[in-house]
Steps between C-alpha positions, in 0.01 A plus 500: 500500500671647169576316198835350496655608180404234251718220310594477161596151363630388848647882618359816661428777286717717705807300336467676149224755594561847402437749206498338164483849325728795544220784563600883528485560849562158635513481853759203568794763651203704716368111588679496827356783622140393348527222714558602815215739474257208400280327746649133543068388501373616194131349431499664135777708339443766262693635253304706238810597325646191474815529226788277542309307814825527688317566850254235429730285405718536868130506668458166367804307527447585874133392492403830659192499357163295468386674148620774252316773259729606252412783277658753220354686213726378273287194325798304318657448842191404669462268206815352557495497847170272440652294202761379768262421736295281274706321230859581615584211277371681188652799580870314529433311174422820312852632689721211396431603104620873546826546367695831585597724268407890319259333236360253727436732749339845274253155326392444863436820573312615218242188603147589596421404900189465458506222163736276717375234750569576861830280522645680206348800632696490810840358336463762291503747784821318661686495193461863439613580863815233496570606189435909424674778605584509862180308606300793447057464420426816297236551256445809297180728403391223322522231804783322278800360720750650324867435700811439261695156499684518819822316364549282803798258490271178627182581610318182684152527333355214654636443881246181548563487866401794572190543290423161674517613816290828425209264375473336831521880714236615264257156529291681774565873337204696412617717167389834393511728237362862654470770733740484825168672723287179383789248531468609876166588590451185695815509695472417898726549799596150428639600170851667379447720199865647328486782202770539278350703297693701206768726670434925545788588239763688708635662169329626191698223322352215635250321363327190649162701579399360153404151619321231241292762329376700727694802685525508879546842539418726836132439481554115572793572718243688698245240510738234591562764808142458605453159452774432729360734755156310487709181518673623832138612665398154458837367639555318191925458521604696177818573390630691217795577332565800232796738470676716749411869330279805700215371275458187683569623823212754509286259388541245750602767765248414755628107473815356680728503242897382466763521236712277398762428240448307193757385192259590194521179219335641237609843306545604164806663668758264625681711703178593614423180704655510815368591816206721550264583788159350522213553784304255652194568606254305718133503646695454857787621701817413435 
């Protein structure tokens, strides 16, 4: 039998369960789609390229799953992701003190990750994507996060209820911080593995190959590729999203593949983020 979604101070977690960071390339307009595709028995899900959570998130609210592995290279959300998970109290007291504003924010920014403990650590991380420019995580040469003030009108910094409810989805979550081939490498028939991994640009403009520090440029696309061949020849269910571009498609060409349209949330563009095609790709038919 699967775990029933689990309770937080007498509710489910599927009451208030969802993203509690806007992440470039969230999934919660493609989650409809993601979820039909699932399995409904899921002994553990993997998600090595975790983000925003948002599939996770629906996964568990529907208790669709026994365990979870989720992974991303990027340490300061794994850190926060793991913060949450063990002292979700600490990590709303440090939230309650932020105030919201263009000094208060650049003074948070310019603090060191690594000299905080991980509560502040992780509100850190919220505050910055609540509060910065257009939710965006981008770090330069250096690995310094280094998104303007974002102006919002009222950003909610700390939404309690939903950071609560996160704690309890993530109480049986195994977290990691590396490689989306070892994330998976114990993966079963029984499992459900989904990559989101950084998009194939479609345009020389865009941009979000740069992910944390480290590029994911055409040599990882291409390993990502394989790995979900070698996935699919051990009848692992995999499925994958990425964009809708010739790229992707002769990549995963062999695959059963489907597109489908998708209102993009995040761009540095605004007129740029309305609908746009993405492909789905998965380890079995359609």
């Amino acid at each position: 039998m699967l775990t029933a979604p689990l309770l937080v101070r007498g509710r489910r977690t599927g009451d208030g369960l969802g993203p509690f960071l806007k992440w470039a390339g969230g999934k919660r307009q493609l989650l409809p789609e993601l979820l039909k595709e699932a399995p409904q028995k899921i002994d553990t899900y993997y998600e090595p390229f975790v983000g925003g959570g948002a599939l996770f998130c629906a996964l568990a609210a529907g208790g669709r799953f026994r365990h979870a592995v989720l992974a991303d290279c990027n340490q300061d959300l794994i850190d926060c992701y793991q913060a949450i998970k063990s002292n979700v109290d600490g990590v709303i007291a440090a939230l309650r003190e932020q105030a919201v504003g263009p000094d208060e924010y650049y003074q948070m920014r310019a603090r060191v990750p690594t000299e905080l403990d991980p509560p502040m650590r992780a509100a850190r991380t919220i505050y910055l994507n609540k509060v910065g420019f257009n939710g965006l995580y981008r770090v330069n040469s250096r690995g310094l996060f280094n998104v303007p003030f974002g102006r919002h009108k009222n950003p909610r910094v700390c939404d309690e209820p939903r950071l609560r409810a996160a704690a309890a989805a993530l109480r049986r979550v195994k977290l990691v911080c590396g490689d989306f081939a070892d994330t998976v490498a114990s993966a079963t028939s029984k499992d459900f593995v989904y990559f989101d991994p950084p998009y194939v640009p479609v345009s020389d403009t865009s941009y979000f190959t740069a992910y944390a520090n480290s590029p994911f440029g055409p040599g990882q696309q291409l390993r990502l590729a394989g790995m979900l061949r070698v996935l699919a020849a051990r009848r692992v269910p995999t499925l994958l999203s990425n964009s809708d571009c010739p790229t992707t498609r002769e990549l995963y060409h062999e695959l059963a593949i489907r597109s489908v349209d998708v209102r993009r949330a995040i761009n540095s563009v605004a007129t740029r983020r309305g609908p746009v095609k993405e492909l789905l790709v998965k380890s079995f038919a359609f």
